[in-house]
C-alpha positions, 0 to 999 in steps of 0.5 A: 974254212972252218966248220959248224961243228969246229965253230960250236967246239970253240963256242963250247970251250968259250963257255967252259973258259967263261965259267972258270973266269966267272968262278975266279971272279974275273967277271969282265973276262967271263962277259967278253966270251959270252958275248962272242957266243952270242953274237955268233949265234950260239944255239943254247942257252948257256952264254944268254943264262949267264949274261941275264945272271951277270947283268941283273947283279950289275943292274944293267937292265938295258943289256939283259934285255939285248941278250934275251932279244937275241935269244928269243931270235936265236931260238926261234928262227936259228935252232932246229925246229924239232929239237926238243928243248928249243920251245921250252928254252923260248918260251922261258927267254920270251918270259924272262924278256917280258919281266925285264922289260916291265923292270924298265918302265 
């Protein structure tokens, strides 16, 4: 069975191949594992930032607003109360939902 810290090594190291991918200009690539971040819960910012940045270039509106929901979760009901940027890191994401949304409408 795999453990938390094994489980947040490998989602670290899908952030690190992301950003190698994004630098390569293998977009595509870099989204599939950040999405396997994020869906797996990741408890920082870095998959949810990248994914905005990526799919406000590509438009897609609707996407960036699923990832900032499951940030927003993540960030409220997942990440250690006391941590100390988690409320900085929240109410950033609630803002940046709150500008995407307006972008729809």
């Amino acid at each position: 069975m795999i453990t938390d810290e094994e489980t947040f090594e490998l989602q670290v190291e899908r952030n690190s191949r992301g950003k190698n991918y994004e630098k390569e200009g293998q977009t595509d690539k870099a989204i599939k594992l950040y999405e396997t971040n994020v869906n797996e819960g990741f408890e920082g910012n870095f998959p949810y930032d990248r994914l905005c940045i990526i799919y406000n270039k590509m438009e897609r509106y609707a996407d960036v607003i699923r990832v900032l929901e499951r940030a927003v979760y993540i960030f409220e009901n997942e990440v250690y109360k006391d941590r100390g940027d988690r409320l900085p890191k929240l109410e950033k994401f609630k803002k940046q939902l709150e500008k995407s949304n307006k972008k729809i409408k």
